[in-house]
C-alpha positions in Angstrom: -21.4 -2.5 42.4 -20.2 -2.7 39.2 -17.7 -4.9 36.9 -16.6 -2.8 33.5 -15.1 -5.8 31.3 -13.5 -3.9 27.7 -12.0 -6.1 24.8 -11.2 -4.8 20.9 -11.2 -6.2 17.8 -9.6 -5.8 14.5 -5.9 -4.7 16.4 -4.0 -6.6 13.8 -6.0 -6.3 10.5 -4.1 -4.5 7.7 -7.2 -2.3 7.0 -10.3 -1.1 8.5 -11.5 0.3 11.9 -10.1 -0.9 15.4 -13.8 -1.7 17.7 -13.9 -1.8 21.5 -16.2 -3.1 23.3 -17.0 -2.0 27.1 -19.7 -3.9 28.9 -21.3 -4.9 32.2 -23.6 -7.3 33.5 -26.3 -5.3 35.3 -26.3 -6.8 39.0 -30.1 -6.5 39.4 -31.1 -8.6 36.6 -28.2 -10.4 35.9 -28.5 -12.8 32.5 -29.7 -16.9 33.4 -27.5 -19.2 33.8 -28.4 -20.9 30.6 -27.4 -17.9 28.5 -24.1 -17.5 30.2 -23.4 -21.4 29.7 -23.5 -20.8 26.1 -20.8 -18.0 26.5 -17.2 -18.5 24.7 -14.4 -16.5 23.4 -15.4 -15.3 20.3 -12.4 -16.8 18.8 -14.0 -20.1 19.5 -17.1 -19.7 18.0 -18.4 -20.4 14.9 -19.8 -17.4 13.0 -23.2 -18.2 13.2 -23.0 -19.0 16.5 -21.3 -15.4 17.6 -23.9 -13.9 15.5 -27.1 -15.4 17.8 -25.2 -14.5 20.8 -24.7 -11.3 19.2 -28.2 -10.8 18.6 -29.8 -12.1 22.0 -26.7 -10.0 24.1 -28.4 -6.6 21.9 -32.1 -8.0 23.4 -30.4 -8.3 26.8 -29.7 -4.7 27.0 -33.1 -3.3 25.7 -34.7 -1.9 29.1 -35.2 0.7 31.2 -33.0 1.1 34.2 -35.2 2.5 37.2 -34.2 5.5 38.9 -37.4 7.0 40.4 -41.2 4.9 40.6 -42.7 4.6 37.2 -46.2 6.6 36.4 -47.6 4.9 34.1 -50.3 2.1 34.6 -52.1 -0.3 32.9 -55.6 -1.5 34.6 -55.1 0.9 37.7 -51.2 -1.4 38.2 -48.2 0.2 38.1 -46.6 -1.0 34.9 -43.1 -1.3 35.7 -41.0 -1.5 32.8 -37.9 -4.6 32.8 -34.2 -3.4 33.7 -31.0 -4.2 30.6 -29.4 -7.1 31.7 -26.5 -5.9 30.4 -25.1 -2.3 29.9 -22.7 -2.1 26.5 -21.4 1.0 24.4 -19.3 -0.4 21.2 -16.3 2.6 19.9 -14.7 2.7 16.9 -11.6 4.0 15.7 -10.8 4.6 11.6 -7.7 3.6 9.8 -6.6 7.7 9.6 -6.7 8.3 13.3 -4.6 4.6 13.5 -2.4 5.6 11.2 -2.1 9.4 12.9 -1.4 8.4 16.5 -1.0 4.2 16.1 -2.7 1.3 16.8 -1.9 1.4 20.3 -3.3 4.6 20.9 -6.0 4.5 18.7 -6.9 1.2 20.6 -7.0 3.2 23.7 -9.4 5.7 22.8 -11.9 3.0 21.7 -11.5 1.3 24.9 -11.7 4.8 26.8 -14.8 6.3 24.4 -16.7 2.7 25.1 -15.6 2.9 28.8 -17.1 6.5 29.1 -20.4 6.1 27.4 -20.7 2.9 29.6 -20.8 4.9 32.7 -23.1 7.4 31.1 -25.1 4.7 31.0 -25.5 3.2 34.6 -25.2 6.6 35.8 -26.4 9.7 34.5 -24.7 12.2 36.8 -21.2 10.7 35.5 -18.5 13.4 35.1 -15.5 13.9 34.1 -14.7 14.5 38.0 -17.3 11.9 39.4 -15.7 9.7 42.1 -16.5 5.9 41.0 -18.0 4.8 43.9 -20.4 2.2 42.5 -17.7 0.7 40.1 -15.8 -2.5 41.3 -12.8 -2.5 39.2 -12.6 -2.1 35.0 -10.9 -5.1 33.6 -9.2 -5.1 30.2 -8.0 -8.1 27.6 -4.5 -7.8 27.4 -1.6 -5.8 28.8 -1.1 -2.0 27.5 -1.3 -0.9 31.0 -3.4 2.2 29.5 -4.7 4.8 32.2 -7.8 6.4 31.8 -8.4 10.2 33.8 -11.9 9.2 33.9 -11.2 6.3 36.5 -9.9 6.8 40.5 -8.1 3.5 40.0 -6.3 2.0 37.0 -7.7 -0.8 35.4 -6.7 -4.4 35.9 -5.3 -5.9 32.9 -6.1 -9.3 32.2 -3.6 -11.7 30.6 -4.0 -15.2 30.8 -7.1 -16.0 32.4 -9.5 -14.6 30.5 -10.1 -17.7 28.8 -12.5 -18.3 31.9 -14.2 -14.9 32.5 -17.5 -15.3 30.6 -18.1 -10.7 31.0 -14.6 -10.9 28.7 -16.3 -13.2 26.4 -19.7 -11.0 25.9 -17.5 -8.1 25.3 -15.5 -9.8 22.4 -18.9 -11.5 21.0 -19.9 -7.5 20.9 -16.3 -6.2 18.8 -16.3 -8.8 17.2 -19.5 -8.8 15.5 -19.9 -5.3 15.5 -16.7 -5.2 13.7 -17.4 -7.9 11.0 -20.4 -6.3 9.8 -18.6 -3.2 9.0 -16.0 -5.2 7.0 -19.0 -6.8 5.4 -19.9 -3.5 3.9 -16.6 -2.4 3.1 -16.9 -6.3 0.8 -19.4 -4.8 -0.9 -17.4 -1.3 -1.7 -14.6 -3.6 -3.0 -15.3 -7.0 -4.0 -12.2 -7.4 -5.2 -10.4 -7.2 -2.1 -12.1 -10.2 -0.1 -12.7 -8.2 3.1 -15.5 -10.7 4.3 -12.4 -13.6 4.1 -10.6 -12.8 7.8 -11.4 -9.2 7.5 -8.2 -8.7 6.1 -6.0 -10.4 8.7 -2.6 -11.1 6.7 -3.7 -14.2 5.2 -2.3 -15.1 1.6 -5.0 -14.6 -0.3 -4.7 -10.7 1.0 -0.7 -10.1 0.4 -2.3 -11.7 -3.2 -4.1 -8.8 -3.3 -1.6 -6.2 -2.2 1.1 -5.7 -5.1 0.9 -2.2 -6.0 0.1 1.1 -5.2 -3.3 0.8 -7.3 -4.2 -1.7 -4.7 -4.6 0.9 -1.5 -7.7 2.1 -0.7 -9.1 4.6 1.8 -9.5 1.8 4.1 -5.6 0.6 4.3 -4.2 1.5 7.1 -1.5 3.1 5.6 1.0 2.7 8.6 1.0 -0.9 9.0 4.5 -2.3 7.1 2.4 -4.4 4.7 0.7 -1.5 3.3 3.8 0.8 4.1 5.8 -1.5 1.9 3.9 -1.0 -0.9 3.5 3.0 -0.3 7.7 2.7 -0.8 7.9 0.6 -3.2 9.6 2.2 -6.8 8.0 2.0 -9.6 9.7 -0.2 -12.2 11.6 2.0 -15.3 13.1 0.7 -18.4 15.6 2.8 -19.5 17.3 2.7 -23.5 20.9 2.7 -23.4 22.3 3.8 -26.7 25.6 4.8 -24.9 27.5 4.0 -21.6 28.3 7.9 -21.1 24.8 8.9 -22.1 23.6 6.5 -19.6 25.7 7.7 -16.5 23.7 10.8 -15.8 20.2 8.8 -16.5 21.2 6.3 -14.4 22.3 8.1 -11.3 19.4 10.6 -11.8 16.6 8.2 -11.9 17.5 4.7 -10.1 16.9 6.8 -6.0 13.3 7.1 -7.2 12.8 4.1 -9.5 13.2 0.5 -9.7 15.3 1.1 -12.5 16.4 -1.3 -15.2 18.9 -0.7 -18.3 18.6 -2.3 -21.6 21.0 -2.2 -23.9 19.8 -1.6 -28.0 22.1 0.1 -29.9 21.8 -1.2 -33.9 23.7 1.1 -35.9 26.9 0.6 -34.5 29.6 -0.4 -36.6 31.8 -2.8 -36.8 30.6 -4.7 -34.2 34.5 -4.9 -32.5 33.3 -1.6 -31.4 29.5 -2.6 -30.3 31.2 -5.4 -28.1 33.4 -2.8 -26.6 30.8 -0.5 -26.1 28.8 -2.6 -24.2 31.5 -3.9 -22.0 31.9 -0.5 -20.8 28.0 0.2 -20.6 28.4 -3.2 -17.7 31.3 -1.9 -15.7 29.3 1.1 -15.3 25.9 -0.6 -14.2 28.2 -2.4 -11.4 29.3 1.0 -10.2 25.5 2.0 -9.7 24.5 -1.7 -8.9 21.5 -1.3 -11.5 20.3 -4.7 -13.5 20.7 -4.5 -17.4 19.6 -6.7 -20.5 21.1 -6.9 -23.7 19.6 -6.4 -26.7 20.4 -7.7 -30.0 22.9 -6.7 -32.5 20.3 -6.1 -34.9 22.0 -4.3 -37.6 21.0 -5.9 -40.4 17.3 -4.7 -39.6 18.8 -1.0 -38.8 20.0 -1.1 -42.7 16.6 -2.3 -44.1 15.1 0.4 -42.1 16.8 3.3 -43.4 17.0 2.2 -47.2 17.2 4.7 -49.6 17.4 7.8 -46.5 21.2 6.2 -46.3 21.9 9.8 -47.9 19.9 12.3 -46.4 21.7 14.7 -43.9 22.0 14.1 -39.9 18.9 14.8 -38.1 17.1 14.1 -40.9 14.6 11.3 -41.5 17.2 8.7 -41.3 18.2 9.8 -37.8 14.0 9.5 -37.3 14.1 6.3 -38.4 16.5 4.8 -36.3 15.2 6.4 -33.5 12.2 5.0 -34.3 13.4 1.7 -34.0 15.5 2.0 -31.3 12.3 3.1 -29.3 9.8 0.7 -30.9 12.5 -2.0 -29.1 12.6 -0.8 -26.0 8.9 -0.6 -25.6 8.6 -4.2 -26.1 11.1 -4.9 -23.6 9.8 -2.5 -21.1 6.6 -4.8 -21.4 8.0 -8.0 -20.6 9.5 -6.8 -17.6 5.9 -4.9 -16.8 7.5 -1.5 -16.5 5.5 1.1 -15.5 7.8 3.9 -16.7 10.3 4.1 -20.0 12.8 6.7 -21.4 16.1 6.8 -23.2 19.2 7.9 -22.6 18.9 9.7 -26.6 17.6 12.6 -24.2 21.0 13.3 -22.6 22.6 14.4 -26.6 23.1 17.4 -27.2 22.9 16.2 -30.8 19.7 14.8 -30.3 16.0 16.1 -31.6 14.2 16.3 -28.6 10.8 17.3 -29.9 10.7 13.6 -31.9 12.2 11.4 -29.5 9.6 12.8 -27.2 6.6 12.3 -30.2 8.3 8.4 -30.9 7.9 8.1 -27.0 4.5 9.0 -27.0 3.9 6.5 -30.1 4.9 3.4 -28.4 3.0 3.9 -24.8 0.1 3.5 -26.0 -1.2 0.7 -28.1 -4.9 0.8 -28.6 -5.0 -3.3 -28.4 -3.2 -3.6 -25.1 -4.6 -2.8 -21.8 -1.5 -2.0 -20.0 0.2 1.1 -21.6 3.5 2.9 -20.4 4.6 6.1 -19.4 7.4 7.6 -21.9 9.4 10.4 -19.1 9.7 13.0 -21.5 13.5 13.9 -19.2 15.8 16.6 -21.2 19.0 15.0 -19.0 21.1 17.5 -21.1 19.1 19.8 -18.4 21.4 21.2 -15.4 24.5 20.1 -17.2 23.9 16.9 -18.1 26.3 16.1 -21.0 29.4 18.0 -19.2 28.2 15.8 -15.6 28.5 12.5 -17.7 31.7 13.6 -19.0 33.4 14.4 -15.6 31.8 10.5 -15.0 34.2 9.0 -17.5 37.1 10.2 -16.3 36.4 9.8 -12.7 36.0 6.3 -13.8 38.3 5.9 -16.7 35.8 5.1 -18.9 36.1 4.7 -22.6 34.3 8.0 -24.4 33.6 7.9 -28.1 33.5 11.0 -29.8 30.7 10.0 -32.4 28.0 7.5 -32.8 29.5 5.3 -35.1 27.0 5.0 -37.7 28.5 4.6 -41.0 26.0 6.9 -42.7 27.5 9.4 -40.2 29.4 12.6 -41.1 31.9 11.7 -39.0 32.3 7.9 -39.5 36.1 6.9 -40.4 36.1 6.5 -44.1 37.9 2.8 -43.9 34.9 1.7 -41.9 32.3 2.2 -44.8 31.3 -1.3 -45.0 29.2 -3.2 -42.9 30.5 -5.7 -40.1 28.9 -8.2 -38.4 
């Protein structure tokens, strides 16, 4: 009669393949005492040492079980070839079928795939339908309760004591190995991701190396809440505020799918009594969509050497480029020292607004041939699907202040008693 003894490895590793092991001892050439004396959980071993019980547990089960007399000789004697000592059949289970039906599951079908080929093993007219006679009970590590239609009886789960059963021990010597070698080759696929240091148990050094999206690989298991995490996780956007109307429509459009992030930088208003209040309105409306903002400088003084000698040309016009220029060439910076991944402004909302060179200025300042990191200007037309008229319907739902112009004082529009500059 036989004892089936099953134990996994790799259940709570956040990548890789979930290994059972099922195994026997063979009853008519069971191992020597000596061997099972140096038995221990694998847990308790030192690598090296689980490796040479590894190693002398695969001699074990070299052998040829006999089922009828043996016909060959050697010197006119029968030459009858040793039985295994042991029977073992090792299952594994990827990552996608974890993440498709869970670790749980997935666990099961490693145990029930080892626990099959097993009994192909010690018995080659096993079916599906074959009536265990010869099988004294199939004992498992832990306490799933699984059921397997390939056994009369359920198995007997072992919770406690198996800190004493020396079969439980040879079967998680087995996973356990088997399993680590397959991690080391997955080290050698990514270095990077120190798979040979605890196979990727959640040890610091591995939530190190699992901060963004970039860091997943076809081996994450991609529905453990680690990984998950990161799968959810928004990326980080920047967007330019010019205006706090402009803004509303950005800002309710874009912070659901981003980690979103205002900065404030608008230099060509004037006087700065109306900047201040500008920007007191652009906060009361980043606390209605609990979003984070910065504020920029009031640079205007650099917005005036900028457009020198342009102060005359018409809207639109290269002055209008330039300060665009500049207002974009800002936020770039800042979207760097936050390590956005994303950018855009909220000059895309105007209707007043040249789209075709905020998107070229955009374009500009992602990429900088000296840095490594570049961004990603959204090239977003919020005028699109009524964009101006939604922010306006924002303002007074909110009573929020609206200005009617930009408040340049190069602007057509600029009150004439304002055509000074105030700091």
């Amino acid at each position: 009669m036989y004892k089936i003894w099953i134990d996994e490895a790799g259940r709570w590793p956040w990548l890789g393949p979930v290994v059972a092991c099922a195994m026997t001892f063979n009853p008519k050439n069971m191992p020597g005492k000596e061997f099972l004396e140096k038995l221990n959980d694998s847990k308790k071993l030192t690598e090296k040492k689980r490796e040479e019980l590894y190693k002398q547990l695969i001699e074990m089960s070299k052998g040829q079980i006999q089922r009828s007399a043996p016909t060959s000789s050697v010197g006119g004697k029968l030459c009858v070839p040793p039985e295994p000592q042991i029977f073992f059949w090792v299952w594994v289970v990827d990552n996608f079928l974890i993440d498709e039906i869970n670790i749980k599951q997935a666990n099961k079908e490693a145990m029930r795939r080892a626990l099959v080929e097993v009994l192909r093993k010690i018995t080659p007219e096993f079916t599906e339908n074959w009536q265990n006679d010869f099988i004294n009970g199939v004992f498992i590590d832990w306490n799933d309760n699984y059921k397997f239609e390939e056994l009369d009886k359920n198995p007997i789960f072992i919770i406690k004591w198996d800190s004493k059963i020396k079969e439980i021990w040879a079967a998680s010597i087995i996973a356990k190995v088997f399993r680590d070698h397959l991690m080391n080759t997955y080290s050698e696929l990514y270095p990077n991701l120190w798979v040979e240091n605890h196979k990727w148990y959640g040890t610091k050094k591995h939530k190190e190396n699992l901060q963004k999206k970039s860091d997943i690989t076809w081996i994450h298991r991609l529905s453990y809440k680690p990984v998950k995490k990161i799968l959810e996780k928004k990326e980080k956007l920047l967007l330019h505020v010019c205006c706090w109307p402009d803004a509303t429509v950005p800002i309710m459009d874009l912070k659901d799918k981003y980690d979103l992030t205002c900065f404030w930088y608008d230099p060509n208003i004037q006087p700065k009594s109306e900047y201040e209040k500008r920007f007191k309105e652009f906060v009361k409306v980043c606390e209605i969509e609990k979003v984070p903002y910065i504020k920029g400088e009031y640079d205007v003084e650099n917005f005036l050497t900028e457009i020198k000698w342009l102060e005359n040309t018409p809207e639109k016009w290269e002055k209008c480029t330039k300060c665009y220029d500049m207002r974009l060439k800002r936020a770039s910076l800042e979207a760097r020292k936050i390590w956005a991944k994303y950018w855009t402004t909220t000059l895309n909302i105007s209707p007043h607004k040249d789209l075709e060179k905020l998107f070229k200025i955009g374009d500009k300042y992602s990429k900088i041939s000296d840095l490594k990191e570049n961004l990603e200007f959204l090239k977003i037309a919020f005028r699109k699907n009524k964009g101006f008229e939604r922010s306006v319907e924002y303002t007074k739902k909110h009573n929020i202040y609206r200005q009617n112009y930009c408040w340049c004082i190069y602007s057509d529009t600029f009150p004439e008693k304002y055509k000074k500059v105030d700091k």
